[in-house]
C-alpha positions in Angstrom: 48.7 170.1 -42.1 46.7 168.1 -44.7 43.4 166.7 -43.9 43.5 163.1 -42.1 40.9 160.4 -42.5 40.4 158.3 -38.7 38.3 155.7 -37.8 36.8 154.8 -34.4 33.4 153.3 -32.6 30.3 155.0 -31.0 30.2 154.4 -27.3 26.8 156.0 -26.8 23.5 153.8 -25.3 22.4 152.5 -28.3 21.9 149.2 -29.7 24.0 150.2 -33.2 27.7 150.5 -31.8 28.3 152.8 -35.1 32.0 152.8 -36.8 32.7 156.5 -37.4 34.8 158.2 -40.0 36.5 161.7 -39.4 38.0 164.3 -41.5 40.4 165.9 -38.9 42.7 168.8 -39.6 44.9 170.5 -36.8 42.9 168.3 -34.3 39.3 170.0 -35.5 37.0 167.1 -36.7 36.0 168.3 -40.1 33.4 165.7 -40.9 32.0 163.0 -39.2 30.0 160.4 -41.2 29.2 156.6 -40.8 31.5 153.7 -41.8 30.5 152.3 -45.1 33.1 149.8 -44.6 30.9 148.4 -41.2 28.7 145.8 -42.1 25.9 147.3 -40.0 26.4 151.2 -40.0 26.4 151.0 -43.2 27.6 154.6 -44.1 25.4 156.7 -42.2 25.0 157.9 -38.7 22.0 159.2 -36.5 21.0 162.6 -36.5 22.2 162.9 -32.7 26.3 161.5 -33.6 26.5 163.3 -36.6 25.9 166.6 -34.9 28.5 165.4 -32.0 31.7 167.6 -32.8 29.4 170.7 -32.0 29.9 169.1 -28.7 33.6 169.7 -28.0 32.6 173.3 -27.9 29.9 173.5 -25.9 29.3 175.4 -23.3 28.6 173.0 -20.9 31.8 170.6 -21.9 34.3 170.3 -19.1 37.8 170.2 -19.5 39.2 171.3 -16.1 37.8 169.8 -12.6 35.8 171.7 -10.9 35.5 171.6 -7.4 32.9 173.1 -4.6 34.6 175.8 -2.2 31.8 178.4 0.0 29.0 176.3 -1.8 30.1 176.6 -5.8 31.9 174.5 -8.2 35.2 176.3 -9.3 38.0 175.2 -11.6 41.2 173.3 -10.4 44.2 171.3 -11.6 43.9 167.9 -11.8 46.5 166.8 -9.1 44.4 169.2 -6.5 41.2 167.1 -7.9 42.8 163.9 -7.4 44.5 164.9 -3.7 41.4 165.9 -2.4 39.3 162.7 -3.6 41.8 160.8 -2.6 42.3 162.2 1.1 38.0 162.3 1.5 37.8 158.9 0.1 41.0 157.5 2.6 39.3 159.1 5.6 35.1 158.2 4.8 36.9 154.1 4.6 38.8 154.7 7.8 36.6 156.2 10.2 32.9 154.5 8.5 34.4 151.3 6.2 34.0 150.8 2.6 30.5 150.3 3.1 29.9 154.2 3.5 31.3 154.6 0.0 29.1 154.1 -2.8 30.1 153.3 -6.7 27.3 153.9 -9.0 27.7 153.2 -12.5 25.4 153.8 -15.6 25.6 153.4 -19.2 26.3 157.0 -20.1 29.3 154.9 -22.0 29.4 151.3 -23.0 32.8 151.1 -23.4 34.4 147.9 -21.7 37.1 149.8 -20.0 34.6 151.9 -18.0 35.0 149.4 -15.8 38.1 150.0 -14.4 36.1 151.6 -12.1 34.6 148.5 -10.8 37.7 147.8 -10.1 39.3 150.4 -8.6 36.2 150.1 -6.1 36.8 146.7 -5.4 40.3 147.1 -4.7 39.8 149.7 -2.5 36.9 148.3 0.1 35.1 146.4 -1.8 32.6 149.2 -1.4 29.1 149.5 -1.7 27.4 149.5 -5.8 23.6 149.2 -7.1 21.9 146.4 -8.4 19.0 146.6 -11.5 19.0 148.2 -14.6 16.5 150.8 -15.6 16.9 150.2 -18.9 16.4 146.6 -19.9 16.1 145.2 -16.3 12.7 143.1 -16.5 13.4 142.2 -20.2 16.7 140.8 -19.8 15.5 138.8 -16.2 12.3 137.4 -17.8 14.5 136.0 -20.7 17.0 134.6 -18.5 14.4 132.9 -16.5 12.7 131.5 -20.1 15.9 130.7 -22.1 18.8 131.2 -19.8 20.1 133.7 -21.5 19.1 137.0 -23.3 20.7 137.0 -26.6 19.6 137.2 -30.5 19.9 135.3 -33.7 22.4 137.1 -36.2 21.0 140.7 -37.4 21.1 139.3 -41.0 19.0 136.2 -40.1 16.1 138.8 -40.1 16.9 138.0 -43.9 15.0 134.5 -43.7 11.9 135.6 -41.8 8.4 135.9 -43.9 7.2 137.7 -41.0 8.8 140.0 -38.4 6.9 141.4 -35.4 8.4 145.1 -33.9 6.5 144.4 -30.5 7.1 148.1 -28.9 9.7 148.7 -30.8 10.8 152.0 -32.4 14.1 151.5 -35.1 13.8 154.3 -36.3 14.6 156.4 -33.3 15.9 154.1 -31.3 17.9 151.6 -33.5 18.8 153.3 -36.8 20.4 150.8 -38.2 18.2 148.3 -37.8 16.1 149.9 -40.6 18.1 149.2 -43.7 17.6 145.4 -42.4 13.7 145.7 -42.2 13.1 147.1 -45.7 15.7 144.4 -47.3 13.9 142.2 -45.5 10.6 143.5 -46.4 12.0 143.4 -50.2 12.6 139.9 -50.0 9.3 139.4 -49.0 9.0 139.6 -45.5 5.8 141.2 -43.8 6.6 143.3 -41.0 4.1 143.9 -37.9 4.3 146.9 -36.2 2.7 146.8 -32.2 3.1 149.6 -29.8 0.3 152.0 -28.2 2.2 155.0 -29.6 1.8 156.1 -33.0 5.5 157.1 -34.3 7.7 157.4 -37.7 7.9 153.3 -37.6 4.9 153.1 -39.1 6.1 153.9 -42.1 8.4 150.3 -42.1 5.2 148.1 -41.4 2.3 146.5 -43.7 0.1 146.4 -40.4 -0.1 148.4 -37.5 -1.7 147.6 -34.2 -2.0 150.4 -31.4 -3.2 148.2 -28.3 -3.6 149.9 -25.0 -1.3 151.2 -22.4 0.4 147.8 -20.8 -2.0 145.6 -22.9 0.8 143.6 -24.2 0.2 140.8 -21.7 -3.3 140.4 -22.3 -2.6 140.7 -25.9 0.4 138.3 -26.6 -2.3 135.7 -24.0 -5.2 136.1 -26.3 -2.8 135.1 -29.0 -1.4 132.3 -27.5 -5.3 131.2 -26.5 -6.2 131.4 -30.2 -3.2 129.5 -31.2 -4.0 126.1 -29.3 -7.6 126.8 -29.9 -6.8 126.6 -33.5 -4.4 123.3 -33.3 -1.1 125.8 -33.8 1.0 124.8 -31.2 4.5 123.3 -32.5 4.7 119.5 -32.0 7.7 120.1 -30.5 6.7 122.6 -27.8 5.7 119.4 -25.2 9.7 118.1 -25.8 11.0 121.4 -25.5 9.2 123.4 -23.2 8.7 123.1 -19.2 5.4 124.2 -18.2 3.2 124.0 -21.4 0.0 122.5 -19.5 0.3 125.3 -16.9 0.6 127.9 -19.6 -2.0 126.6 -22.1 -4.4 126.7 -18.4 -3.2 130.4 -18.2 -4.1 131.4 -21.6 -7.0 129.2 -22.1 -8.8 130.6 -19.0 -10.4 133.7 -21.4 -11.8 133.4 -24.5 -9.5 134.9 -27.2 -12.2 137.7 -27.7 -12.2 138.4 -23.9 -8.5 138.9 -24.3 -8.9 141.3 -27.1 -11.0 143.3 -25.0 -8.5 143.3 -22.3 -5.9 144.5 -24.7 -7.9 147.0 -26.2 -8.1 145.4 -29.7 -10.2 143.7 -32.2 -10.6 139.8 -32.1 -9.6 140.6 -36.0 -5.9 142.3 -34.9 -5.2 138.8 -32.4 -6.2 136.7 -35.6 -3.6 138.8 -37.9 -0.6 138.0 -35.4 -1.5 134.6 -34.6 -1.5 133.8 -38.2 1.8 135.3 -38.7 3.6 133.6 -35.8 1.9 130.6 -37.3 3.3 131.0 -40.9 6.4 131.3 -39.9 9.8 131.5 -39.7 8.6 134.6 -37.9 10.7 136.3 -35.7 9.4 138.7 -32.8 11.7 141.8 -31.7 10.7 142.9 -28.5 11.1 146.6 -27.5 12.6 147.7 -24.4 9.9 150.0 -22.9 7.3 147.1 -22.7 9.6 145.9 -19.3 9.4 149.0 -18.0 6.0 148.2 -16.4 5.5 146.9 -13.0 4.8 143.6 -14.7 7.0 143.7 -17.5 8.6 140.7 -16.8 5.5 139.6 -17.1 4.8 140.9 -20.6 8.2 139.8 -22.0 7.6 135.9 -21.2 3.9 136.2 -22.8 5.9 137.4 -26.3 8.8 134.9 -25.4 6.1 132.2 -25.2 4.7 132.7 -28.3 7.8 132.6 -30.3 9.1 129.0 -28.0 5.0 127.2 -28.5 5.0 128.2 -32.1 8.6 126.9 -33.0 9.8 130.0 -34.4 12.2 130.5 -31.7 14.4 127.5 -32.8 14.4 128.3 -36.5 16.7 130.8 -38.8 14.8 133.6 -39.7 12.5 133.7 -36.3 13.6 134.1 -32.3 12.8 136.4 -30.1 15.1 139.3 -29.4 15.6 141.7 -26.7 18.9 141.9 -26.4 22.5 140.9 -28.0 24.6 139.4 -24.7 27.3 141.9 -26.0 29.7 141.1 -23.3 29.7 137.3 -23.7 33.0 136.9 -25.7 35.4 138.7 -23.4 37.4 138.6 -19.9 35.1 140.4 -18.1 36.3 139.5 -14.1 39.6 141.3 -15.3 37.6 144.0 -14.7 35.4 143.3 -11.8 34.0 140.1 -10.0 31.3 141.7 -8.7 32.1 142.1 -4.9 30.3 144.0 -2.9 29.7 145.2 0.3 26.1 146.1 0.0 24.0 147.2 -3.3 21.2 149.9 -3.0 18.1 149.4 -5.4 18.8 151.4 -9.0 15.2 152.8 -9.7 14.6 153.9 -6.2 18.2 155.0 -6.1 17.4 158.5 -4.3 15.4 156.8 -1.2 17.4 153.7 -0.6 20.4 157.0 -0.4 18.2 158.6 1.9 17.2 155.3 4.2 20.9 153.9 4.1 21.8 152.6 7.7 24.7 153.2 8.0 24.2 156.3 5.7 26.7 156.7 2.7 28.5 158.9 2.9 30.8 159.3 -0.4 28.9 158.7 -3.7 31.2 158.4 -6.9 29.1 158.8 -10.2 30.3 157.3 -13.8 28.7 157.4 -17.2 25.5 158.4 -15.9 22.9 161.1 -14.8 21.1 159.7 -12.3 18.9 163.0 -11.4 18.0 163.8 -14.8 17.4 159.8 -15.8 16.2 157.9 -12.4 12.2 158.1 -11.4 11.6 160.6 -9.2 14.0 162.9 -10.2 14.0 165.4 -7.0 14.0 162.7 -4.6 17.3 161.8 -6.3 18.0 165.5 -6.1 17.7 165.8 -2.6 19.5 162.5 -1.8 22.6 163.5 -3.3 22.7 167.1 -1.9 22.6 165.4 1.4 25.0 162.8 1.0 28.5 164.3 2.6 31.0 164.2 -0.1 29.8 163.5 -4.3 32.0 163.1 -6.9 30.4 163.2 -10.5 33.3 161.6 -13.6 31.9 163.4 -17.1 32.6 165.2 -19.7 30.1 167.9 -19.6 27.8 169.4 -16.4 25.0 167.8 -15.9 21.9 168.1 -13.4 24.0 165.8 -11.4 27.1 167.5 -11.6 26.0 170.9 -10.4 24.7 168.7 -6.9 28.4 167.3 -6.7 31.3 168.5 -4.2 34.0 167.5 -7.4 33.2 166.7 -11.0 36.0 165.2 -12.9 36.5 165.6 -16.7 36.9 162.5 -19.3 37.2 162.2 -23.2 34.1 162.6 -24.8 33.2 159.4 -27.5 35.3 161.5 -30.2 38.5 161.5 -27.8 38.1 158.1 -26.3 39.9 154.7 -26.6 38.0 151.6 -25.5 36.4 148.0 -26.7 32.7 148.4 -28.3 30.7 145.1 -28.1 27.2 146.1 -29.2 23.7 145.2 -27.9 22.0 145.5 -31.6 24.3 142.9 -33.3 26.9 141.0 -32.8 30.1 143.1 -34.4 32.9 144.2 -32.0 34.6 147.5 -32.4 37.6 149.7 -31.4 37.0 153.1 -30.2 40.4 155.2 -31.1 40.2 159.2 -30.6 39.5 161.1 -33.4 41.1 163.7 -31.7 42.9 164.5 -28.7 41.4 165.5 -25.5 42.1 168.4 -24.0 44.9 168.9 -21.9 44.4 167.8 -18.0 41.5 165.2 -19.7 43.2 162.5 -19.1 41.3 159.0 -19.7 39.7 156.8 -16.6 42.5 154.0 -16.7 44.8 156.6 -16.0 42.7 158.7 -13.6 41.9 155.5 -11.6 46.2 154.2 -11.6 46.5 158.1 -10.5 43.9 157.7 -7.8 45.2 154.4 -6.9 48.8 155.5 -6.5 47.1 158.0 -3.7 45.5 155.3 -1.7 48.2 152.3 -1.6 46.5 150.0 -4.0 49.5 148.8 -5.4 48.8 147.6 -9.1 45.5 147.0 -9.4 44.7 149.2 -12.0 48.6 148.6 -13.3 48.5 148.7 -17.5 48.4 150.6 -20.0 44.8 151.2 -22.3 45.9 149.0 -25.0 47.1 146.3 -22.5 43.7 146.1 -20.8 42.2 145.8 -23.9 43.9 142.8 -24.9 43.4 141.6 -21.2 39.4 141.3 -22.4 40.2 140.4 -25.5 42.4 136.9 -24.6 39.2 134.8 -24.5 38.7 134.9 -28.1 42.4 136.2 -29.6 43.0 132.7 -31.1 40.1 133.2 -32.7 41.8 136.3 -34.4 39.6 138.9 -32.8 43.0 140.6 -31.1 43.9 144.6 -31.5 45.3 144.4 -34.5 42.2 142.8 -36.4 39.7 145.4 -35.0 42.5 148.4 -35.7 41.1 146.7 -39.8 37.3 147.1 -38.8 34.7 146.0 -37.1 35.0 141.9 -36.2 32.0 139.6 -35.4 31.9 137.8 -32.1 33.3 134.3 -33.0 30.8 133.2 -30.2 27.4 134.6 -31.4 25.9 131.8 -33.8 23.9 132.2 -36.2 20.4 130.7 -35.0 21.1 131.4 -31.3 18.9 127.9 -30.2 19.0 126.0 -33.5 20.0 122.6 -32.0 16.2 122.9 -30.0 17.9 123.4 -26.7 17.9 126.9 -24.9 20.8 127.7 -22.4 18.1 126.8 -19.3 19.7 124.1 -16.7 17.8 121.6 -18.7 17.6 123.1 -21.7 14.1 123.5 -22.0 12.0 126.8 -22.2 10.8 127.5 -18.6 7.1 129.2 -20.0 5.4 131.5 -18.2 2.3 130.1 -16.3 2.0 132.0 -12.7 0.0 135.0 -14.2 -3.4 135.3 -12.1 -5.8 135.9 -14.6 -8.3 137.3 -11.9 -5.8 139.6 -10.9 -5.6 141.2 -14.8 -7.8 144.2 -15.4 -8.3 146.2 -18.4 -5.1 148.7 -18.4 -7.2 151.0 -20.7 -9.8 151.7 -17.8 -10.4 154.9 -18.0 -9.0 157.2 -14.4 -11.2 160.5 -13.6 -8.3 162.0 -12.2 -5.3 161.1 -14.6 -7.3 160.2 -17.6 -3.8 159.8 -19.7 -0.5 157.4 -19.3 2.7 159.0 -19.7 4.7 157.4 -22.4 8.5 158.8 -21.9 10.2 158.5 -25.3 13.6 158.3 -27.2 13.4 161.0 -29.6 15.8 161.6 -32.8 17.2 164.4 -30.9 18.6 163.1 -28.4 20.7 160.2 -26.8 19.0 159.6 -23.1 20.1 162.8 -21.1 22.4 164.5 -24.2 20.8 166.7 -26.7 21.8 167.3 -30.2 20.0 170.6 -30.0 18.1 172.6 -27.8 14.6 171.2 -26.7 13.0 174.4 -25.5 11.8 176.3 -22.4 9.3 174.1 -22.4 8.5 170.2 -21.9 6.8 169.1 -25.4 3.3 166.7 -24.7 1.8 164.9 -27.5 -1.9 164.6 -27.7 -4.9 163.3 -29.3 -6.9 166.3 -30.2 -10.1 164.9 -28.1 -7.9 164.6 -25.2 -6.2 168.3 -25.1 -7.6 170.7 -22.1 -11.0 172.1 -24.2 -10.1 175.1 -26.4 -6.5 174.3 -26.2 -5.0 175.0 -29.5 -1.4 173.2 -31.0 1.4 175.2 -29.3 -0.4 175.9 -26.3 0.8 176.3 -23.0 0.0 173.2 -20.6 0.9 171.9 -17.5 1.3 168.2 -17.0 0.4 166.8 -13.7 1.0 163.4 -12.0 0.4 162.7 -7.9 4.2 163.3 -7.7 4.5 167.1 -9.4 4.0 168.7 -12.4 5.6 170.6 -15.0 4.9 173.6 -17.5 4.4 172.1 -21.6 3.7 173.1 -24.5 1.0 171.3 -26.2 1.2 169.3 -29.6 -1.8 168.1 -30.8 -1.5 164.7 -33.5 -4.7 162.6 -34.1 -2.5 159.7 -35.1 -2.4 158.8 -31.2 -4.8 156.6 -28.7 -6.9 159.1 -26.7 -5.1 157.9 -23.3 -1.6 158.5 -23.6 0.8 161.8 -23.6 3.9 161.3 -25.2 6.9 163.4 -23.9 10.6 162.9 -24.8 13.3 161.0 -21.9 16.3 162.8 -20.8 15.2 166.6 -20.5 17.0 169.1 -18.1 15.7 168.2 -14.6 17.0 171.9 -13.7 15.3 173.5 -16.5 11.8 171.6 -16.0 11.8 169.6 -18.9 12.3 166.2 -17.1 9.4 163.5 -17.3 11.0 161.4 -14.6 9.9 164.5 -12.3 6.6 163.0 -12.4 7.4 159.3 -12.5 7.0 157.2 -9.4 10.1 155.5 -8.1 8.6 151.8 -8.6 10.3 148.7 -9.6 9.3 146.2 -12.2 8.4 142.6 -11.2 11.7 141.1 -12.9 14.8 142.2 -12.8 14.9 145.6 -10.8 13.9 147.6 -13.5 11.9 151.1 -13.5 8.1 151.0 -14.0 8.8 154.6 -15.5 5.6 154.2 -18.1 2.9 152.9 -15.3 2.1 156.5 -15.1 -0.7 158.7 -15.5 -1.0 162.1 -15.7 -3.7 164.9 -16.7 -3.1 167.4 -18.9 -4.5 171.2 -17.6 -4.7 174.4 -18.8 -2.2 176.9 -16.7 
């Protein structure tokens, strides 16, 4: 059979939504590269996708359900699977109500269509689901609550800035495709600002770098703000289009600029730097996802959104402030679900609200995500799940959380799968087609959930076939020529994203004006770089090129990897030395990297390791939500680092 070239769309958690090119022959993916025809991916992939297809072999990939009999998970037809779901899931609803039956979903995928499961859950109770995000949960609520909405200018605006701001943000681990943007940016002139406590390969992409301490964003983007009115900089427009500018020029006025640089852990010098920036604009601020994961990162996220609204750069091409692309926007999303509940337990403290549940749930049903290996307070998770009566885990490989379920159900992997890709780093839509076929008995979840349904009298629900739900979500912008067909051509930008996102000088609040941030006690603020006896460091939990949250493209180690300053490494510990790293909630063995590049109070370990081989971080993380948004506080941490 002669080699055959096939296109398709990343679903992974990332921000890029890459279009893929295969060389398949005798349904083996020979080759698997980036679209050059995409106008963001540009030709190339990440080091994790390209190294997928190793995946469809692994060891751990499932392509049979497995099912728990005398306390282990064996191998069973898929009819069996489906029967005995359906007959647990009939009887939990009968004798307990739909309450007892719990639907969480992550974004292990972010293909549309994994949301027949919200339906299928809705249609058959409606049953009980989580609220908040751990992943952008403060961000996306403290932009809401500013603008009305958290969405971006065009990626290629970037084009117009002179100066662009990464606040905590990390392209090239995190958003690879960002980074051809930044330097054509940069080559057209643009200076680029990097700001994030961590010291990582970004740095290359910047003409400044700032390392401020731990959680000193708020105190950091204040001082600025303080030294902007002190210096006349405000926009003359910020009184017409901003609510709350008195309050917040109160708030940032009560410290003098230096005092705020203190509290940041920065020079007076580095606050000058950025406030003349934001001032010489069009400068536009991109604001990195781990600065919400604070207990007051809502809190930080309106300081930076406040800067870019006060200083005008917010309403002009080639500045805003972005967090996040409202990827879903353009399509029919309440085909899919409305959102009906019957009750919602807290994401981040997932594994006690299971454990308090009155009534108690009793049937958990897991899809697209990991939640043992990925939630805070990963054994509390643990222990909730092997409690709960009857767990069903939908993936394609076994996970931490798999091996704790009573079924674990097999899908197509991102190679085999066929779904809609909106993407949260731009604003292109794609088609995800398989590359090749899944293996036989994978069947994908529309049809696992019509099978399902059948079981349990739903009638037709879930009735249609893949490519008619797709065109279900699609109709809201099909006269716009964004239908099946288009995309089955390429990639096809959201006819609803504009170019400058506010550039009629109205945001998308109830009165269109920028609701600033103002309630911030400044007697309440301390200096996060205050130094703790017991847990001298803070724990910064990290994307790493290796890996895609919980999915590795290659083997991490025995051992959990911790980055350190030299000066603050156990005395006489050498690089590659055995560690342990120690919070109030556990600790876990390391091995010790020593790198003089980074602050003297953080350790840097990579998100996503095995919680059953010892490598995950969120074993040591506190289950606390963020002040906005139900997010995770999983970097308000600290930890010490010992000798064993």
């Amino acid at each position: 059979m002669a080699v055959e070239t096939r296109k398709s769309t990343c679903n992974r958690d990332c921000p890029d939504a890459c279009g893929l090119v295969a060389d398949v022959e005798n349904g083996r993916i020979l080759s698997l590269r980036g679209d050059s025809e995409h106008p963001v991916t540009r030709g190339f992939l990440c080091f994790r996708t390209s190294r997928f297809p190793a995946m469809l072999d692994a060891p751990h990939r499932l392509t049979r359900p497995l099912l728990r009999r005398d306390g282990r998970l064996v191998e069973v037809d898929l009819e069996e699977a489906l029967d005995v779901a359906a007959s647990r899931l009939a009887a939990i609803r009968a004798e307990s109500g739909p309450e007892a039956i719990l639907h969480y979903r992550s974004g292990g995928s972010l293909g549309l269509l994994k949301g027949i499961a919200d339906r299928f859950f809705e249609a058959l109770g409606p049953c009980s689901g989580k609220i908040g995000d751990i992943c952008s949960g403060a961000g996306e609520a403290a932009q809401v609550e500013d603008f009305g909405v958290s969405d971006s200018n065009d990626l290629f605006d970037l084009l117009e800035a002179r100066h662009i701001l990464l606040w905590g943000k990390n392209p090239k681990t995190s958003n690879t495709h960002l980074v051809p943007v930044l330097r054509d940016a940069r080559a057209r002139g643009a200076r680029i600002h990097l700001i994030d406590p961590v010291r990582h390969k970004s740095a290359a992409l910047a003409d400044s770098v700032l390392h401020p301490a731990p959680g000193g964003d708020l105190a950091l983007a204040l001082g600025i703000g303080a030294l902007l009115a002190a210096r006349g900089q405000i926009d003359p427009a910020a009184a017409e289009r901003c609510d709350g500018l008195e309050g917040y020029l109160a708030l940032v006025g009560s410290r003098e600029p230096a005092v705020w640089a203190e509290l940041a852990g920065v020079s007076l010098a580095a606050i000058e730097e950025l406030a003349t920036a934001l001032s010489a604009g069009p400068t536009a601020i991109l604001v990195g996802w781990g600065m919400g994961r604070r207990r007051h990162g809502g809190a930080i996220v309106r300081a930076v959104d406040a800067l870019s609204a006060i200083t005008g750069n917010l309403f002009r091409s080639g500045g805003g402030c972005s967090f996040y692309f409202k990827r879903r926007a353009p399509f029919a999303n309440e085909a899919l679900s409305t959102g009906l509940t019957a009750r919602r337990l807290r994401e981040p403290l997932l594994g006690h609200d299971l454990l308090a549940a009155d009534p108690p749930v009793r049937a958990l049903w897991i899809t697209a995500g990991n939640p043992v290996c990925m939630l805070p307070d990963s054994a509390r998770v643990a222990e909730a799940l092997e409690k709960t009566e009857f767990v069903v885990v939908v993936d394609p490989f076994l996970t931490d959380t798999g091996r704790r379920a009573d079924l674990v159900l097999p899908v197509p992997t991102l190679l085999e799968d066929s779904d809609l890709l909106p993407a949260y780093g731009h604003h292109w839509i794609g088609e995800s087609r398989p590359l090749v076929p899944a293996p036989d008995g994978v069947v994908h979840e529309v049809e696992l959930f019509q099978r399902l349904a059948s079981r349990l009298d739903l009638g037709d629900a879930l009735a249609g076939s893949v490519d008619e739900w797709k065109e279900r979500l699609l109709a809201p912008i099909a006269a716009d020529g964004v239908t099946l067909d288009a995309l089955r051509r390429g990639a096809v930008r959201s006819p609803t994203a504009p170019k400058v996102l506010f550039g009629e000088g109205r945001v998308r609040t109830p009165n269109g004006r920028v609701q600033l941030l103002s309630g911030v006690d400044p007697a309440a603020l301390h200096a996060p770089h205050e130094r703790s006896d017991t847990y001298p460091l803070w724990l910064f939990s990290n994307s790493t090129p290796e890996s895609q949250a919980a999915q590795w493209a290659r083997d991490p180690g025995e051992r959990l990897l911790v980055t350190l300053h030299p000066d603050a490494a156990p005395a006489g510990a050498a690089d590659g030395a055995h560690v342990v790293v120690e919070s109030e909630l556990g600790s876990l063995p390391a091995r010790l990297c020593l790198d003089p590049a980074q602050r003297r109070d953080v350790a840097v370990v990579p998100k996503g390791g095995a919680f059953d081989r010892g490598l995950s971080a969120n074993a040591l993380i506190e289950a606390v939500p963020t002040d906005l948004g139900l997010g995770a506080a999983y970097l308000d941490c600290r930890v010490r680092v010992r000798l064993p």
